[in-house]
C-alpha positions as CSV (number, residue, x, y, z in Angstrom):
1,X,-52.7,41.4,-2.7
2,X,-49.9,40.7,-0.1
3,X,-48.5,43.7,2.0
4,X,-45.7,45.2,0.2
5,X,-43.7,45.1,3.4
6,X,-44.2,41.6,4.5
7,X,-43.0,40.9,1.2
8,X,-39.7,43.3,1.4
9,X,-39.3,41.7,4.8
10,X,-39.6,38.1,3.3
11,X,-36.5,38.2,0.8
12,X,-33.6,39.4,3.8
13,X,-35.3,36.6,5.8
14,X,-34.7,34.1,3.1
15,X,-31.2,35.5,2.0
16,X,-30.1,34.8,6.0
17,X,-31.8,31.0,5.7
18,X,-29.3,30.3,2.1
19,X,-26.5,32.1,4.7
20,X,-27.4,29.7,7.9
21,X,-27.5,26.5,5.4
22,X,-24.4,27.1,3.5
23,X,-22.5,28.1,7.0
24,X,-23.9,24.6,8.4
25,X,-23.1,22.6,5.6
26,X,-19.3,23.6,5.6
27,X,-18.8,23.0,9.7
28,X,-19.9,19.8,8.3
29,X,-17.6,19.5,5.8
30,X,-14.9,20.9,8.5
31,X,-15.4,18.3,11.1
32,X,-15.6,15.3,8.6
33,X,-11.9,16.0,7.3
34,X,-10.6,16.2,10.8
35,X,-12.7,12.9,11.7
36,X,-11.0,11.7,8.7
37,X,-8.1,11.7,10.0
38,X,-8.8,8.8,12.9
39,X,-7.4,10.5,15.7
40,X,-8.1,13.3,18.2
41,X,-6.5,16.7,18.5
42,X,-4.3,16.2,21.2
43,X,-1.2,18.3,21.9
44,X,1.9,16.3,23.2
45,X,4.4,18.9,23.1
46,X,4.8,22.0,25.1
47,X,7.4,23.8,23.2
48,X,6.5,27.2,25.0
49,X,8.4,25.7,28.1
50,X,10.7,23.2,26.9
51,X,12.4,20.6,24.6
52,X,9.6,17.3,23.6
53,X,10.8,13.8,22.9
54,X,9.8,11.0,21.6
55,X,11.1,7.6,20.7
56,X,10.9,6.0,17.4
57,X,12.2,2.6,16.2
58,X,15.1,3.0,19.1
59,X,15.9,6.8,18.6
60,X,15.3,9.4,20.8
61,X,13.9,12.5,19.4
62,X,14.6,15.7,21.1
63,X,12.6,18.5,19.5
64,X,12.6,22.4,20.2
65,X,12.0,25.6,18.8
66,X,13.7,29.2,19.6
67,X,12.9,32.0,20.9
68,X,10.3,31.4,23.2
69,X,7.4,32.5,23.3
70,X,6.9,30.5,20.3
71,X,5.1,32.6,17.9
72,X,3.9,33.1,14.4
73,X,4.6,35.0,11.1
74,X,8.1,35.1,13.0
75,X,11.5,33.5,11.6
76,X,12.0,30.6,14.8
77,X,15.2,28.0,14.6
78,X,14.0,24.5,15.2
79,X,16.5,22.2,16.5
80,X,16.4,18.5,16.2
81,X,18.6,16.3,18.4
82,X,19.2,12.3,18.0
83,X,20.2,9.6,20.4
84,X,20.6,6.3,18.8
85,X,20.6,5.2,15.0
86,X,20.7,8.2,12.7
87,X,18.8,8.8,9.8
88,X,20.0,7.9,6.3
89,X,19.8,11.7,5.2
90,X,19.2,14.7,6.7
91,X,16.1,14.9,8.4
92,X,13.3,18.0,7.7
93,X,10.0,19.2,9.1
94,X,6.6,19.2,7.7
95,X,4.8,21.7,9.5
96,X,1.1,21.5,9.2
97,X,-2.3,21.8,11.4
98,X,-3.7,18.6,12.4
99,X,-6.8,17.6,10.4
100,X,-5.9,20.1,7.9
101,X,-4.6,20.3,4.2
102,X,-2.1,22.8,3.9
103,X,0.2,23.9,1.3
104,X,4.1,22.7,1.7
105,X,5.7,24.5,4.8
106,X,9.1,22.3,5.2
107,X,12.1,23.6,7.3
108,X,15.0,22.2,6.0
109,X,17.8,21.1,9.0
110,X,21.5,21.1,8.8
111,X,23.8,18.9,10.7
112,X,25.5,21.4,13.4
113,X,27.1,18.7,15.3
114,X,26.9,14.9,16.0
115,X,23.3,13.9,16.0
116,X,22.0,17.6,16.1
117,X,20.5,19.7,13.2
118,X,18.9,23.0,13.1
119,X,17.5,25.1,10.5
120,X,14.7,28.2,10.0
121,X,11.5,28.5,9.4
122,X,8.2,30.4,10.1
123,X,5.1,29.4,11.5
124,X,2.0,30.9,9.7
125,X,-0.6,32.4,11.3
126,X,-4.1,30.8,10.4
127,X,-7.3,32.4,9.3
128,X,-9.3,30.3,11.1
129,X,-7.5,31.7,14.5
130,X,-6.9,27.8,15.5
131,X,-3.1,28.0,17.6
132,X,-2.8,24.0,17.6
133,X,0.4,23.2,14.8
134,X,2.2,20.1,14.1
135,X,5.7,19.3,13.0
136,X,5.9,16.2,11.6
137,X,10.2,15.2,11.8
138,X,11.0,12.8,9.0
139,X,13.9,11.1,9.9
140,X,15.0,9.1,6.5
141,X,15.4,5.3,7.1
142,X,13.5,5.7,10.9
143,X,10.5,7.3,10.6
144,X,8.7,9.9,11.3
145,X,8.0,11.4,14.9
146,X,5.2,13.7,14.9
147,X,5.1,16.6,17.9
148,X,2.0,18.7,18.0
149,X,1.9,22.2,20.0
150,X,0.3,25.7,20.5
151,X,1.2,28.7,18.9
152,X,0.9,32.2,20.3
153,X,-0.4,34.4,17.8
């Protein structure tokens, strides 16, 4: 007859294996849907200092967020400004983490001036702890310029 506690010992040591194997099996999952997405992680935008730009199809994309420090679960104006064609509609921001599926987080802009829009939103704060966000500015008719940037939480 086995020793009653080798046998109590046995059933914790197996319920931490099922633990370790599930864990691995979802870092898995984790780092096949970023793979998925074909390209690295890399930020291009360092809002916490200054305004980003890009170019797209000819129009220059000037991109900032207020008040710095940037942080989360705070209400932060985003400001948009245009050089060049402008879009067909008003433009908006998709905010997201990269390699992510999210629910919808759009900040809606309004035009403040010629070529400049602004508008409110709120950057959540992730359980995961990851800082790395992207705002993805649809311009209608353009495109879409996509700036990616830490958060402080």
């Amino acid at each position: 007859m086995p020793n009653a506690s080798l046998v109590g010992m046995a059933r914790p040591a197996s319920m931490l294996l099922v633990w370790m194997v599930l864990f691995a099996a979802t870092a898995d999952t984790v780092s096949i849907q970023a793979a998925e997405t074909g390209r690295p992680v890399t930020v291009n935008c360092d809002v916490q200092n200054t305004a980003c730009r890009q170019e797209i199809s000819g129009t220059e994309v000037t991109f900032d967020i207020n008040p710095k420090p940037v942080r989360a679960m705070t209400d932060l104006r985003f400001r948009i400004t245009l050089t060049g064609e402008q879009p067909k509609a008003l433009p908006y921001i998709d905010l997201g983490m990269p390699g992510m599926k999210m629910g919808p987080n759009q900040v809606s802009l309004q035009t403040i001036g010629a070529g400049v829009y602004e508008g409110v939103g709120t950057i959540v704060r992730c359980p995961s702890g990851k800082r790395i966000w992207k705002a993805a500015v649809a311009l209608p008719g353009i495109g879409i310029a996509e700036f990616i940037f830490d958060v402080i939480y």
